[in-house]
N, CA, C and O atoms as a GROMACS GRO file, in nm:
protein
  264
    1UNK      N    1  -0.088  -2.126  -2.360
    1UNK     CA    2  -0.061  -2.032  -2.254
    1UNK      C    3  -0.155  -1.913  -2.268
    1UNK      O    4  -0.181  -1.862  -2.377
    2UNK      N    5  -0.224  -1.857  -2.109
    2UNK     CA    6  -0.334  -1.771  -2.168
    2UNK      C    7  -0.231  -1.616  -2.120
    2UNK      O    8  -0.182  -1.597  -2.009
    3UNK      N    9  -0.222  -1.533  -2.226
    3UNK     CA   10  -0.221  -1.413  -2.203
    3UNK      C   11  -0.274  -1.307  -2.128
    3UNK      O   12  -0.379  -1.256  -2.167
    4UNK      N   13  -0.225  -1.271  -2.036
    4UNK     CA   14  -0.294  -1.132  -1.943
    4UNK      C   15  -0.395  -1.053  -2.020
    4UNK      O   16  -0.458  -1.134  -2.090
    5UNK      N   17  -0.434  -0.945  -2.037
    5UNK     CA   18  -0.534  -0.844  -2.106
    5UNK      C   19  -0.523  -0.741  -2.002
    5UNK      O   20  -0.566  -0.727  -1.887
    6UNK      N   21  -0.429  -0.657  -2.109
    6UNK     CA   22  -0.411  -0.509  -2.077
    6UNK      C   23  -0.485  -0.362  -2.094
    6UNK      O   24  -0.464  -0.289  -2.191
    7UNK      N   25  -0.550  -0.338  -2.016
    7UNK     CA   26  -0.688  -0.239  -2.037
    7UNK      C   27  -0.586  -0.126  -2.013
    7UNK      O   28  -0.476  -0.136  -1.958
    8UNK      N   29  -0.650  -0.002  -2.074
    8UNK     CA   30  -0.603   0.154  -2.051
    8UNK      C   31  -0.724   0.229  -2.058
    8UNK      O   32  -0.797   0.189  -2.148
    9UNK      N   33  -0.768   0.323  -1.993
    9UNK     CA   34  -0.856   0.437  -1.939
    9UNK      C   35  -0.784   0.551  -1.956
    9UNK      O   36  -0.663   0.565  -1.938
   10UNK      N   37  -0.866   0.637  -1.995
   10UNK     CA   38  -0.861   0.769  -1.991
   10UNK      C   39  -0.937   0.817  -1.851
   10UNK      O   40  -1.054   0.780  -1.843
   11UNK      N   41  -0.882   0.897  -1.734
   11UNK     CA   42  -0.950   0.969  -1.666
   11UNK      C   43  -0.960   1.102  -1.645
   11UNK      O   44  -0.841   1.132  -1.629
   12UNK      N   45  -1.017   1.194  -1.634
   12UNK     CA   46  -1.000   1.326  -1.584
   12UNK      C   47  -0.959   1.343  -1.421
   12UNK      O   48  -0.977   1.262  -1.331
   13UNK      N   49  -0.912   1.445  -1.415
   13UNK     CA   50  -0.857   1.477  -1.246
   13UNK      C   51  -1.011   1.446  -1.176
   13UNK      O   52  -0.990   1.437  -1.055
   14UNK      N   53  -1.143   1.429  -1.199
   14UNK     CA   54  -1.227   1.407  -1.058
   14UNK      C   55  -1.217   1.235  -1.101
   14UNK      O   56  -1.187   1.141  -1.027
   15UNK      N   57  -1.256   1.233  -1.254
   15UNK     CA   58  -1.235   1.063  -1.220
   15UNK      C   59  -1.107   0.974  -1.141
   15UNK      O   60  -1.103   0.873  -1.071
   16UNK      N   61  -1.025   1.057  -1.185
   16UNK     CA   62  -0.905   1.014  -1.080
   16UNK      C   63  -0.880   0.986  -0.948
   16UNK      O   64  -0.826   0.896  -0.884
   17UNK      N   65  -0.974   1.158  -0.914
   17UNK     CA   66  -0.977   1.128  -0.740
   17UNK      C   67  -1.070   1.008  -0.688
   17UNK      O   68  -1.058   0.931  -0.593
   18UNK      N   69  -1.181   1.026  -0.806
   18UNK     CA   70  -1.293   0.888  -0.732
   18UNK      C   71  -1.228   0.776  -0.720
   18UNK      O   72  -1.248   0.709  -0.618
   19UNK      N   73  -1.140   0.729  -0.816
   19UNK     CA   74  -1.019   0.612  -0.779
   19UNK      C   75  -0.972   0.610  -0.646
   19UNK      O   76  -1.020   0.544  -0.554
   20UNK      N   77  -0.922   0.650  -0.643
   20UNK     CA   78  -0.807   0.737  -0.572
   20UNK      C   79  -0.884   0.677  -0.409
   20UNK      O   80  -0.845   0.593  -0.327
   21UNK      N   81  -0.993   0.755  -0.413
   21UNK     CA   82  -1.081   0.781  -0.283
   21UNK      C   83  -1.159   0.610  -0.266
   21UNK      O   84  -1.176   0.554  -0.157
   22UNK      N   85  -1.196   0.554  -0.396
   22UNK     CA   86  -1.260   0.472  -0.370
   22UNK      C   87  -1.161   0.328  -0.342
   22UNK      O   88  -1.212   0.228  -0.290
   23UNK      N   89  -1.006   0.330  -0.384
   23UNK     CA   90  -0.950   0.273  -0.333
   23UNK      C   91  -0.898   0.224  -0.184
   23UNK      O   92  -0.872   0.115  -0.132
   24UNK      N   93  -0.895   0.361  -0.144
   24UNK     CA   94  -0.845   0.426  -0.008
   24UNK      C   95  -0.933   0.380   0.082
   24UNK      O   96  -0.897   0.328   0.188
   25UNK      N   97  -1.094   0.400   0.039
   25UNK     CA   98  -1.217   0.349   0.132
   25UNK      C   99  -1.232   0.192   0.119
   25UNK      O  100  -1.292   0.141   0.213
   26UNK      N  101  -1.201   0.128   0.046
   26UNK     CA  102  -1.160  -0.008   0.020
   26UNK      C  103  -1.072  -0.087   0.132
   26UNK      O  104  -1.104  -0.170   0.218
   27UNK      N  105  -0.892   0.000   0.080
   27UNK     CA  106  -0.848  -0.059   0.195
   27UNK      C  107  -0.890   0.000   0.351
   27UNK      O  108  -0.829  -0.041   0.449
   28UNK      N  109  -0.949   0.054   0.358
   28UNK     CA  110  -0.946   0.087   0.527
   28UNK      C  111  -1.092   0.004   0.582
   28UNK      O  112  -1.100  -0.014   0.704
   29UNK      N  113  -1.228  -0.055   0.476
   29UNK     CA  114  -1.270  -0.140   0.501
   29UNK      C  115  -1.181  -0.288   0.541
   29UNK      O  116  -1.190  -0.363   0.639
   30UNK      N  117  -1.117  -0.291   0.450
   30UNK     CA  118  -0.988  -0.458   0.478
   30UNK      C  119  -0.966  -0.469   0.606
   30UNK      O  120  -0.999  -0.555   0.688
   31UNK      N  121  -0.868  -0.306   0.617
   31UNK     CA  122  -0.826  -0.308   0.742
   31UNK      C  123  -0.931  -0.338   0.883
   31UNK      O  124  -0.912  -0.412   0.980
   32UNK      N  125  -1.035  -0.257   0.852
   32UNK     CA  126  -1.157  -0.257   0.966
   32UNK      C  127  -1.179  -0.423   0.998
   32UNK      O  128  -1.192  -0.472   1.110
   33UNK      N  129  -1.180  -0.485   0.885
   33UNK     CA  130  -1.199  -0.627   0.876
   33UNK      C  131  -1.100  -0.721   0.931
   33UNK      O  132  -1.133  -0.839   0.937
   34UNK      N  133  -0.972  -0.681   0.976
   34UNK     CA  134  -0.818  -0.720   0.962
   34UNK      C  135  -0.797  -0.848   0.832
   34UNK      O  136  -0.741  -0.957   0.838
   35UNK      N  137  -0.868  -0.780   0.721
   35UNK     CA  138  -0.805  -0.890   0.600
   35UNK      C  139  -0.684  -0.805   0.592
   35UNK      O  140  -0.652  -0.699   0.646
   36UNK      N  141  -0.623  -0.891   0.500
   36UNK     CA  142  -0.481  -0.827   0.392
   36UNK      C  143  -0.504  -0.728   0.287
   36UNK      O  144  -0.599  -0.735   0.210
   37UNK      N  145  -0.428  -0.646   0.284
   37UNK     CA  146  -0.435  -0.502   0.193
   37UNK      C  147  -0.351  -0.485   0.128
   37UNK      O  148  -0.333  -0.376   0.073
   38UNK      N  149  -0.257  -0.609   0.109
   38UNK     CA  150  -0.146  -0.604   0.021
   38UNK      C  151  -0.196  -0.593  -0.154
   38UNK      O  152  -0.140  -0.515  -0.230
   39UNK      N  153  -0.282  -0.662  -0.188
   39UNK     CA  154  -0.303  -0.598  -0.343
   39UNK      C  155  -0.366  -0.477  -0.375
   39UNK      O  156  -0.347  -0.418  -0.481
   40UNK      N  157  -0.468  -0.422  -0.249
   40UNK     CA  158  -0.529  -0.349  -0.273
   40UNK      C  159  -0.431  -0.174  -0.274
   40UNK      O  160  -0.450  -0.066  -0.330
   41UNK      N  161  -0.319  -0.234  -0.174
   41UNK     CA  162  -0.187  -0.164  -0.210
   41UNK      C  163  -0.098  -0.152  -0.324
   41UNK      O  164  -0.042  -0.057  -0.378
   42UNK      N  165  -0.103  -0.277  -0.342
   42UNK     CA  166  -0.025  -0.223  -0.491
   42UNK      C  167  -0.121  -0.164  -0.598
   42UNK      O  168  -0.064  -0.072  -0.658
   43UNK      N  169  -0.194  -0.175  -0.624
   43UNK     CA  170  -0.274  -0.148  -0.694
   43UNK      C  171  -0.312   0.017  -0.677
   43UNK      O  172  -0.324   0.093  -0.773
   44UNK      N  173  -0.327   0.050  -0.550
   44UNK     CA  174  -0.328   0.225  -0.528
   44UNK      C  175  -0.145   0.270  -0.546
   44UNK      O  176  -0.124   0.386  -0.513
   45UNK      N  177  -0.075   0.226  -0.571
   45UNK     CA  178   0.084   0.247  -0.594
   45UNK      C  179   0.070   0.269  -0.727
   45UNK      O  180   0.126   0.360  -0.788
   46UNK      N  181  -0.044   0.143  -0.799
   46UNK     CA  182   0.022   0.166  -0.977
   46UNK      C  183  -0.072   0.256  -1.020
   46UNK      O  184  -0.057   0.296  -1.136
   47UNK      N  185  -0.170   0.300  -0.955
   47UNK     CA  186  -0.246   0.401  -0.985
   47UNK      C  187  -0.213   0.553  -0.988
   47UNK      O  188  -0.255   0.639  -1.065
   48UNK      N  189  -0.122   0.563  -0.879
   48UNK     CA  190  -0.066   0.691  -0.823
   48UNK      C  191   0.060   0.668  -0.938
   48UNK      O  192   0.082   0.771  -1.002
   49UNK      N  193   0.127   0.577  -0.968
   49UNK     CA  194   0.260   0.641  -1.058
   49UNK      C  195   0.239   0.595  -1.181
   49UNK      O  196   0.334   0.548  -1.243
   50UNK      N  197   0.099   0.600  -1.244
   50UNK     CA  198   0.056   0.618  -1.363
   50UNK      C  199   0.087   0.676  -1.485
   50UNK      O  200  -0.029   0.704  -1.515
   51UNK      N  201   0.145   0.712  -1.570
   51UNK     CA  202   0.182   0.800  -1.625
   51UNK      C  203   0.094   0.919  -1.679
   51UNK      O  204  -0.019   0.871  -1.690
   52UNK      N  205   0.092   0.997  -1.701
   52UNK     CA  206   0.001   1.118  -1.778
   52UNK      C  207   0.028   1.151  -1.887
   52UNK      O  208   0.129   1.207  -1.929
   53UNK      N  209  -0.088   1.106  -1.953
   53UNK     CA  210  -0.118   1.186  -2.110
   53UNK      C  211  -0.169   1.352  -2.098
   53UNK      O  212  -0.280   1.402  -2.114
   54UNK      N  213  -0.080   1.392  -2.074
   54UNK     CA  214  -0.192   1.556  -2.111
   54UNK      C  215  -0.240   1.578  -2.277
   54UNK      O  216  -0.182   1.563  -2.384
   55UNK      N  217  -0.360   1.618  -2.240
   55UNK     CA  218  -0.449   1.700  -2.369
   55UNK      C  219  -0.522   1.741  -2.325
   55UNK      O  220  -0.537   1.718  -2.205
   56UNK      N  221  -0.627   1.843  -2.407
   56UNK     CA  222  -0.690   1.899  -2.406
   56UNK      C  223  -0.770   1.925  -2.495
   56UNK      O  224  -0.752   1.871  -2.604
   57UNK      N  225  -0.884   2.015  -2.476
   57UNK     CA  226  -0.971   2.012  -2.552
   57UNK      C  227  -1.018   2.153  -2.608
   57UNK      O  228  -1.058   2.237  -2.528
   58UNK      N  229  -1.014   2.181  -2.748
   58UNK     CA  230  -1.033   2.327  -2.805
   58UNK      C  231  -1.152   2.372  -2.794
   58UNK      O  232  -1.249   2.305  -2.758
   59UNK      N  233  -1.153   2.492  -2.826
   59UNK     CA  234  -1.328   2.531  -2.784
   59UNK      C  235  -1.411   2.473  -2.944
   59UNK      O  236  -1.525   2.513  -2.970
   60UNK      N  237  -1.354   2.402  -3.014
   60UNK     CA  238  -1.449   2.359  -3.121
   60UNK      C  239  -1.493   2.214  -3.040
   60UNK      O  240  -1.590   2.151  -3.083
   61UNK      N  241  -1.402   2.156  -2.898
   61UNK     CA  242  -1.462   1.975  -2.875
   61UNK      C  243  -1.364   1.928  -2.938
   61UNK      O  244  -1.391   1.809  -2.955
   62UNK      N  245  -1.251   1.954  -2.990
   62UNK     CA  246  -1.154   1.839  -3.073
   62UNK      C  247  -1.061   1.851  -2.959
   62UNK      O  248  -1.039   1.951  -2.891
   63UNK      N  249  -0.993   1.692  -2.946
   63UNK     CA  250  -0.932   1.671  -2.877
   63UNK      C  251  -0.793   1.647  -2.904
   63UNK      O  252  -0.750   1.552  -2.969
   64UNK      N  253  -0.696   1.776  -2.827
   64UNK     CA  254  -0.561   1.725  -2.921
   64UNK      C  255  -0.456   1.698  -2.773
   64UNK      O  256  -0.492   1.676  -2.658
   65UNK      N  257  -0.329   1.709  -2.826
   65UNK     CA  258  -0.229   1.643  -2.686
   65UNK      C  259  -0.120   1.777  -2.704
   65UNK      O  260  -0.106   1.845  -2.805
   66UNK      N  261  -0.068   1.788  -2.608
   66UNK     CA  262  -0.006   1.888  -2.579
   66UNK      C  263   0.152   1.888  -2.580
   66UNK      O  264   0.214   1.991  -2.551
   0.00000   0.00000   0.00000
């Protein structure tokens, strides 16, 4: 049996929005197309209720969590 493969990313709030935006311009190509936008929907759903790691970063560059 083959196992899924579960990736995790770190993004910052603009990398986020480029998601975000480049999803959005995705489905409304589909739509322009009248394909289906059903994954490309869920997929902007699991993006948006993502959870958040906050951290940050000290003025030495070390990265800690808050």
């Amino acid at each position: 049996m083959k196992k899924d493969i579960l990736k995790v990313i770190e993004v910052d709030k603009v990398e986020y929005g480029i998601i975000i935006n480049a999803l959005n311009e995705f489905r409304n190509k589909l739509l322009r197309e009248g394909e289906d936008t059903e994954l490309v929907d869920e997929f902007i759903i699991k993006v948006l209720d993502a959870p958040e790691n906050k951290r940050y970063v000290d003025r030495e560059g070390r990265l800690g969590a808050r």
